[in-house]
Structures are given as C-alpha cells and as structure tokens.
C-alpha positions in Angstrom: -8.9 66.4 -54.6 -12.0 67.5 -56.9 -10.6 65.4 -59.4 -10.3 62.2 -57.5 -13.8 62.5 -56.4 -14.7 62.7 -60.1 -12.4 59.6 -61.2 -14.5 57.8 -58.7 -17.8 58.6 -60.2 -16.7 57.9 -63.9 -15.6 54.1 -62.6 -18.8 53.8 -60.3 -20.9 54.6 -63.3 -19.3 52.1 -65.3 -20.2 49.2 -63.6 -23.4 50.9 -61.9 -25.4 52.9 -64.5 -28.8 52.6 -62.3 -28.2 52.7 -58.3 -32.2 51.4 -58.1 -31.5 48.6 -60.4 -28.8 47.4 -59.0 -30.0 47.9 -55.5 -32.6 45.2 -56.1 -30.9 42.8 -57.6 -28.7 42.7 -54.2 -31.7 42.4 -52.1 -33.2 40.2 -54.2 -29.8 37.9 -54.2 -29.7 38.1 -50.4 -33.2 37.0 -50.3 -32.6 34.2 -52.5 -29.8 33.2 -50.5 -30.3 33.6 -47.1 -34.3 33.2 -46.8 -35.4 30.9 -49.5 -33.7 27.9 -48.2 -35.6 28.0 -45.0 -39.0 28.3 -46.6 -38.4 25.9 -49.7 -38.3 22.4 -50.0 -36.0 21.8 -52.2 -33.5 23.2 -54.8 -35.8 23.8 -58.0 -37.7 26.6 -56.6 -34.7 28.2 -55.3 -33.3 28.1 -59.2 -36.9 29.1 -60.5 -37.3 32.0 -57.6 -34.1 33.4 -58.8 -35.0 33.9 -62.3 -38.8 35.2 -62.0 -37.5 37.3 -59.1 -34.7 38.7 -61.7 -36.8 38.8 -64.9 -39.6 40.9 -63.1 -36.9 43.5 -61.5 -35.4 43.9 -65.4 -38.9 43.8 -66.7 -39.8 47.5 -64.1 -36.6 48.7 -64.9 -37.5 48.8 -68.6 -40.3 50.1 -68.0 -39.0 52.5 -65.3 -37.0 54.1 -67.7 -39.2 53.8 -71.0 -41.5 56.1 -69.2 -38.6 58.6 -68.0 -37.9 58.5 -72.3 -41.5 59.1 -73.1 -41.7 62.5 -71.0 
C-alpha cells in the first residue's frame, strides 16, 4: 500500500510543484469569477483584474522562492 501512496505523490507533483502557488491562483480564479461581476461594471475590468491579479501571484512566487535559493 506504501507504494500506491507514493505513485500518488509522484503524479501530484507533476502537475502541482508548489501547493501555495497554486492555492492562489484557485482563490484568485473563484474571486474573479464569482465576486467580480457583482462589483464591476462591465467586462474589461474583469479581463484586466484577472491578469494583474495573476501576474502579481507569479511575480511573489518568484520571489518566494528566489529568496528560499539565496539562503
């Protein structure tokens, strides 16, 4: 059974190499989703939310793990 467990891991961390990364990109999804068309007016800012929101969360990412390198 050990070796199912670690089949499991090996596929998980092929498509998920950092659980905090990808953890906010999924919040940040659901908040584009479900909130953002109650508060905006219209469609642009929905397209434009989406990519600051997703450019900042790669941008700490890179640096979350360029300081984890540096130490």
């Amino acid at each position: 059974m050990n070796w199912l467990k670690s089949i499991g891991r090996e596929v998980f961390g092929l498509f998920v190499d950092d659980l905090t990364f990808a953890g906010a990109i999924l919040a940040w999804l659901a908040v584009v989703v479900f909130v953002l068309p109650r508060v905006a007016s219209s469609r642009e800012w929905g397209a434009a939310a989406l990519f600051a929101g997703m450019a900042l969360i790669l941008i700490e990412s890179v640096l979350r793990f360029a300081r984890r390198r540096s130490k």
